[in-house]
C-alpha positions in Angstrom: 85.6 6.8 76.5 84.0 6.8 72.8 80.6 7.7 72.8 78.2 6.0 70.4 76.5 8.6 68.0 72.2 7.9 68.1 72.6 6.1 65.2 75.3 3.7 66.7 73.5 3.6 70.0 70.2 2.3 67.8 72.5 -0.5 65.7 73.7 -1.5 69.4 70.0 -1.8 70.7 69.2 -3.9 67.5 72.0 -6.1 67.9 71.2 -6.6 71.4 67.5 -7.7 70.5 66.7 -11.2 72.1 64.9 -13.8 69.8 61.7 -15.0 71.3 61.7 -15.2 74.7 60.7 -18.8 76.9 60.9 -17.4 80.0 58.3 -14.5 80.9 60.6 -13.3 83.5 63.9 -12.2 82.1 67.2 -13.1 84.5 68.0 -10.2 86.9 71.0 -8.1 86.0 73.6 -7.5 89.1 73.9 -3.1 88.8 76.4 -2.4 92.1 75.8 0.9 93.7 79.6 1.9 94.0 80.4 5.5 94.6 76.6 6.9 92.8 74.5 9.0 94.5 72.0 7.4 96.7 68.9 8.2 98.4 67.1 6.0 101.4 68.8 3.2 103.3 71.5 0.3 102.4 68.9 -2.3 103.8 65.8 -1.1 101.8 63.9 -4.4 100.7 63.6 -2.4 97.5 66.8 -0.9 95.4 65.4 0.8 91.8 68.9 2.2 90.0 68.1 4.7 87.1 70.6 5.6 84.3 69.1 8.9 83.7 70.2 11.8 81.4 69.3 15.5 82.5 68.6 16.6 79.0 66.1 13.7 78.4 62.7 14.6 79.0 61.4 11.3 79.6 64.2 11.3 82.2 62.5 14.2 83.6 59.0 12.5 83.7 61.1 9.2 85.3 62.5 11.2 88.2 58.9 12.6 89.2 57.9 9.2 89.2 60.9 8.2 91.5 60.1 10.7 93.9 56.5 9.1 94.0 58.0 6.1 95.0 59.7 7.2 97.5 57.0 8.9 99.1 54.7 5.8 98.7 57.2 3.0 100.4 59.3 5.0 102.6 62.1 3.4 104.4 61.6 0.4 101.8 63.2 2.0 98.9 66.0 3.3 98.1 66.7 5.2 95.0 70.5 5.2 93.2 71.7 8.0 90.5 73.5 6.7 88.0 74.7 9.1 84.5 74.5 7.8 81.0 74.3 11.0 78.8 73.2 10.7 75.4 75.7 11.8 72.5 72.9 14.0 70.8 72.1 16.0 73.8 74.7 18.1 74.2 74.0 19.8 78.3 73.7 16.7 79.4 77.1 15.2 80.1 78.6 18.7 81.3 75.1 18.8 83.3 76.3 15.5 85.1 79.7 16.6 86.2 77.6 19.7 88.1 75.6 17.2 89.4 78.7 15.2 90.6 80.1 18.4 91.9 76.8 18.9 94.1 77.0 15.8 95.3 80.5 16.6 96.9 78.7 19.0 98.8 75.9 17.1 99.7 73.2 18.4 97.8 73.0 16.0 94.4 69.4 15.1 94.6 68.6 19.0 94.6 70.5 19.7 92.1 69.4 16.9 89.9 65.9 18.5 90.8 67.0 22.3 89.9 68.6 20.4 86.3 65.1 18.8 85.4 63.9 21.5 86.1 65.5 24.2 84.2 66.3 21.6 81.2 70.0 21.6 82.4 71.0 25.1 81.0 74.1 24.9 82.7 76.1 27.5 80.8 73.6 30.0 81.8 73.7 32.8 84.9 70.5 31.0 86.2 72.8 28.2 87.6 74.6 30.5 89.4 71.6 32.1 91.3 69.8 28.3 91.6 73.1 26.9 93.4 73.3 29.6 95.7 69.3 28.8 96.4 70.2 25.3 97.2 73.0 26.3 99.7 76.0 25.6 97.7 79.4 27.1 97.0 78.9 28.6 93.3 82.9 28.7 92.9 83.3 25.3 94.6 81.0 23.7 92.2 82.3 25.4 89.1 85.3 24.0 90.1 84.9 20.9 90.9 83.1 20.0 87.8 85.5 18.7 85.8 86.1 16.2 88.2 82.7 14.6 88.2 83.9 13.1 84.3 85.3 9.6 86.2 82.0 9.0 87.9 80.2 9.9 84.3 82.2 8.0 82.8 81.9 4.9 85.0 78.1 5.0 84.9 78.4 5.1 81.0 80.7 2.1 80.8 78.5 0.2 83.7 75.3 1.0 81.9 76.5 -0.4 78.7 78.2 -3.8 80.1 74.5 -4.0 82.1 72.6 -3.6 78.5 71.1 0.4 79.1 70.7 1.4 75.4 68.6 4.0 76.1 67.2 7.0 79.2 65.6 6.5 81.2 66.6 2.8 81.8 65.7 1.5 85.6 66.6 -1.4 87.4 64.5 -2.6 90.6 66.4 -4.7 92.5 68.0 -6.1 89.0 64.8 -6.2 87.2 64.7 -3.8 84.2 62.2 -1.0 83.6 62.8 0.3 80.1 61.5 4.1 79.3 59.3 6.5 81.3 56.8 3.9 82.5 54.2 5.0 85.1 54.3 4.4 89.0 51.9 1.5 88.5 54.9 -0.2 86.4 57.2 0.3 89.3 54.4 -0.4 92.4 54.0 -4.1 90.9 58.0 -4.8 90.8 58.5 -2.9 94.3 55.9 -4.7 96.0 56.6 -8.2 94.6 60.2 -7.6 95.9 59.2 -5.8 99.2 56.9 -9.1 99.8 59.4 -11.4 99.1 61.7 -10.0 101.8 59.4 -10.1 104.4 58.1 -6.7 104.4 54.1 -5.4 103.3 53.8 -3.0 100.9 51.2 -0.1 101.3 47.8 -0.5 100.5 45.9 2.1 98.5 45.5 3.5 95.0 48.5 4.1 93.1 49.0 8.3 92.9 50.7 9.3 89.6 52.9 12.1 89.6 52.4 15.1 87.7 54.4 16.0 85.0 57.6 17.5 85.8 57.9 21.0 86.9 59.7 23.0 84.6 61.3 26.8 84.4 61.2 28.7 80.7 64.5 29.7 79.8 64.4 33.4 80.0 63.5 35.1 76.6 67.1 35.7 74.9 65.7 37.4 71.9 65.2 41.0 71.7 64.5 43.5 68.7 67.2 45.8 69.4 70.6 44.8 70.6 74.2 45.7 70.0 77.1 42.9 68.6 80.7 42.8 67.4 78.8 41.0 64.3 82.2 41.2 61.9 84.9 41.0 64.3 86.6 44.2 63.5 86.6 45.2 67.3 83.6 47.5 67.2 79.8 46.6 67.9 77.3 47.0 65.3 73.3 47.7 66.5 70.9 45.5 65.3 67.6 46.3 65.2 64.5 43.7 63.8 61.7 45.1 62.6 58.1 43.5 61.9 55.7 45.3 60.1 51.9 45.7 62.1 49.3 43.1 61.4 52.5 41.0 59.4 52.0 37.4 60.2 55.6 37.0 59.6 57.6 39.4 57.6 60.2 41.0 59.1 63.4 43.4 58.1 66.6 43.0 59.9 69.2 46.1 59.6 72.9 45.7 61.0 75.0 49.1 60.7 73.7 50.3 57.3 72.6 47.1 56.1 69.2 46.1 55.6 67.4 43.2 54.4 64.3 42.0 54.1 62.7 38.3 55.3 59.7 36.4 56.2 59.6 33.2 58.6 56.1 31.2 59.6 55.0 33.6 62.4 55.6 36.8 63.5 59.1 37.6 64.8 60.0 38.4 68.5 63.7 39.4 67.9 67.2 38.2 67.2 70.1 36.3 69.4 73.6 36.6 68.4 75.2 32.8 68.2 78.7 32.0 67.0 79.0 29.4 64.4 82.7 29.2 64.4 84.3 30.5 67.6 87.5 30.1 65.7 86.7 33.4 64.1 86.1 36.8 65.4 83.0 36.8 64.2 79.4 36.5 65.0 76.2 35.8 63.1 72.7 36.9 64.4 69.7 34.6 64.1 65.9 36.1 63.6 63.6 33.9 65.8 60.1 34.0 65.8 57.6 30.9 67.9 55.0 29.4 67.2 52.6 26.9 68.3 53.0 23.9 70.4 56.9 24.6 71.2 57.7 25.3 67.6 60.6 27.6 66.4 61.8 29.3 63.1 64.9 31.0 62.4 66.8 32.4 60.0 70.7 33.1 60.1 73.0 36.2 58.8 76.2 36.8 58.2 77.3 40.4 58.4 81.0 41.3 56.9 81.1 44.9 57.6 78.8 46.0 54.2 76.4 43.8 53.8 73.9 40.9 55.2 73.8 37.7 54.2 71.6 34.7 54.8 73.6 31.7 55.8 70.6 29.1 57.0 67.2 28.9 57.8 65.6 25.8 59.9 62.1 25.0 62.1 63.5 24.0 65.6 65.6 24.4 68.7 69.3 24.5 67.8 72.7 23.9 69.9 75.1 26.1 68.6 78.2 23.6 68.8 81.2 26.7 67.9 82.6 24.0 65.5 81.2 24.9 62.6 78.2 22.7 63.2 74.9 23.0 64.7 72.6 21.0 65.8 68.7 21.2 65.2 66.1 19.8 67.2 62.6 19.8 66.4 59.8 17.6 68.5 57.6 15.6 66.1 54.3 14.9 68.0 56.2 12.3 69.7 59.4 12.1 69.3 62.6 14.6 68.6 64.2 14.3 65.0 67.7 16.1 65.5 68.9 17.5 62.1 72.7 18.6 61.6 73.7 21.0 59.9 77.7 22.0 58.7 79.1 25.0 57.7 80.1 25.2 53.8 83.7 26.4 53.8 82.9 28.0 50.2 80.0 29.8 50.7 79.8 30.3 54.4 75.9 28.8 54.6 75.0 26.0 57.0 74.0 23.0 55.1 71.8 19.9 56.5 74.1 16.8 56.8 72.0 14.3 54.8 71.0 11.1 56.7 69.2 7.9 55.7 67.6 7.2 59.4 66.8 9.1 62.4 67.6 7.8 65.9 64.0 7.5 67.8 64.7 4.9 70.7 61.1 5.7 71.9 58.6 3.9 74.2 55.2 3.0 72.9 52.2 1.0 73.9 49.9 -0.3 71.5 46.2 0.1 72.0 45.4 -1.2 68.3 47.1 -4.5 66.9 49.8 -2.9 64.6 51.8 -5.3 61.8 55.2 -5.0 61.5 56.5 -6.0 57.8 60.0 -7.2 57.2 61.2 -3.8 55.5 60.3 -1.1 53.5 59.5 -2.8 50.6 59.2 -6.4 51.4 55.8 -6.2 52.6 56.1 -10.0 54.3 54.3 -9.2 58.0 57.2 -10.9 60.4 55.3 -9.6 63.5 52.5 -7.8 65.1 52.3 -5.2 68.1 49.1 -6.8 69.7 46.8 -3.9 71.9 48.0 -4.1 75.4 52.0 -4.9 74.9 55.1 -2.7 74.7 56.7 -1.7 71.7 60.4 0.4 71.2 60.6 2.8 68.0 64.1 2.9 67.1 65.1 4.4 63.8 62.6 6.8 61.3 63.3 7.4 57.5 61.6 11.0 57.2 62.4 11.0 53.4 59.1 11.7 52.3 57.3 14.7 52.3 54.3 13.7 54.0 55.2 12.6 57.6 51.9 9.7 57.1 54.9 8.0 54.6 57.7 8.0 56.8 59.0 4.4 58.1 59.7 3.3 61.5 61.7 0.1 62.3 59.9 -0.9 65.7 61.1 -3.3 68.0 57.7 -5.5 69.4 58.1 -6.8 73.0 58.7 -10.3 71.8 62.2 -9.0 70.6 61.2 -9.0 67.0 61.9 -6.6 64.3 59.6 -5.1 61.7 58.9 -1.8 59.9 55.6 0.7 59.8 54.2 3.5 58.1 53.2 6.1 60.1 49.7 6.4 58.7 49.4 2.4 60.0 50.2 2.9 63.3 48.4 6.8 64.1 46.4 6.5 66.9 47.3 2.8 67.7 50.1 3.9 69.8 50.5 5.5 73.0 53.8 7.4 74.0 55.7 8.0 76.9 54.3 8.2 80.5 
């Protein structure tokens, strides 16, 4: 099955954009169950199917808010599992075959759990230990992986032929919830449907979830470490140095070679990655943190005499083997993914240049906002009003200050427009 790149996927969503709408309740959409994992019984009055993907955060926030619903209507719900991994999120799909191999033991919801939990890091030795936790067969699952692609791949077609553009995309009893919306956004639709089938739905104040429980990653980066850098069959030691009191300099010696570098904040070690695993050899990337989840890091090559730097970039990258990497860096709101290819001349990682960023972000306006027909055509073809639901789908980050960038919004009437950033800051609210 081809899988639409993000900036494919947002070109779908605007294609599928309805004009004005006449009828405030939009048809419901028929989303059969078929083989996906299930939770609570066939006969619930109330049937909410998610298309989730276990790298998505928002997913993350979504399947708390699932579990809330559960808990708040019982034998009345029932909650279906259904994959649609995004093409920039790399763990995800190979996180859903696990997923579908748990489930042939019995234990898909807890792994699904375990996945959220630990940002589906499924090629690490935590999986191993976390499986065995849960019960299961560590060399079952491994194996059976691969076979859980048909039921991905099923989910991914149904999701597109039912209109799912984006994760998390829920459907309650055929009536769409788009993005991590809040219990209170699913208690109106479940009760109305729960009434309307004879039942009564509890009375009480609505409970939100918390956010998501999450696991760090284990700290892979160390100051002193040994690698087969150069693929000659013998392992250099690496050693990364940072001065006392240096806000960020650091000096990096490999064998005999040293050089000297400085990122934003002060270095806590080096990982070795592998740019091209259809080399021998192995680069070793200086990281250092910094505040509210940011990353630095800068990337040397090491050919038995000397060091060079092949790339430097702010952000969490996936390290694809090919050639290519892949950089992620959250935004305040939203994640701009960045790629970057490997010159074949000079060896250095160069960013891919793009004209738009995929967003495909949920946003609720608290402030009117104007939406203008494009970048320069300053004609206002719409307006966000305080109250209603908006989608941010693509982001031109050309300029240098992020108050210039553009974002082409979608308003909940199914109109199109553009925004500066500075229009909208603090008109908006995102995510749950």
């Amino acid at each position: 099955m081809t899988r639409a790149t993000p900036f494919l996927a947002a070109l779908a969503l605007l294609a599928a954009a309805p004009a004005l709408a006449e009828d405030p309740e939009p048809p419901r959409v028929d989303v059969p169950v078929g083989t996906s994992a299930a939770r609570g019984p066939a006969d619930a009055r109330c049937t909410i199917v998610a298309f989730s993907d276990f790298q998505c955060p928002f997913c993350a926030r979504g399947h708390e808010v699932l579990k809330a619903a559960e808990k708040r209507y019982g034998k009345d719900v029932r909650v279906v599992f259904k994959h649609f991994p995004l093409s920039f999120h790399p763990e995800a799909r190979p996180a859903a075959e696990i997923a579908e191999a748990a489930k042939a033991q019995g234990r898909f919801f807890e792994m699904a759990d375990w996945l959220f939990a630990h940002g589906s890091r499924i090629a690490s030795p935590e999986l191993d230990d976390g499986a065995k936790a849960l019960g299961l067969d560590v060399a079952r699952l491994r194996k059976d992986a691969p076979a859980g692609a048909k039921q991905v791949d099923d989910d991914m077609a149904l999701g597109g032929q039912v209109g799912v553009q984006g994760t998390p995309t829920f459907f309650v009893n055929g009536r769409v919830i788009s993005g991590a919306q809040p219990l209170k956004s699913f208690v109106e639709l479940c009760d109305d449907e729960i009434r309307a089938r004879g039942g009564k739905p509890p009375a009480g104040p609505v409970e939100e979830p918390g956010p998501p429980a999450t696991v760090a990653p284990p700290p892979p980066y160390t100051k002193a470490l040994e690698a087969d850098l150069d693929g000659d069959g013998t392992k250099e030691s690496i050693a990364v140095e940072v001065p006392e009191g240096s806000t960020g300099r650091f000096a990096l010696t490999v064998g005999k070679a040293r050089v000297e570098g400085a990122l934003r904040w002060a270095s806590d070690g080096a990982e070795t990655v592998d740019v091209d695993a259809s080399d021998a050899a192995m680069q070793v990337a200086v990281h250092a943190a910094g505040p509210d989840d940011a990353h630095d890091f800068a990337v040397y090559a090491y050919d038995g005499k000397s060091l060079k730097e092949i790339a430097r970039f702010s952000g969490v990258p996936q390290w694809s083997g090919d050639g290519s990497v892949s950089v992620g860096e959250w935004l305040r709101f939203w994640p701009r993914v960045e790629r970057y290819a490997r010159d074949p001349k000079t060896g250095t990682l160069r960013k891919i240049p793009v004209e738009l960023h995929f967003v495909g972000i949920p946003a609720q306006a608290v402030e009117r906002v104007a939406l203008q027909r494009s970048r320069t055509d300053k004609t206002v073809v719409a307006t966000v009003n305080s109250g209603t639901d908006a989608i941010l789908l693509l982001a031109d980050t050309s300029a240098k200050d992020a108050k210039d960038w553009w974002f082409l919004v979608r308003a909940d009437s199914g109109v199109l427009g553009w925004t500066r950033q500075s229009a909208f800051e603090g008109k908006f609210v995102f995510g749950p």
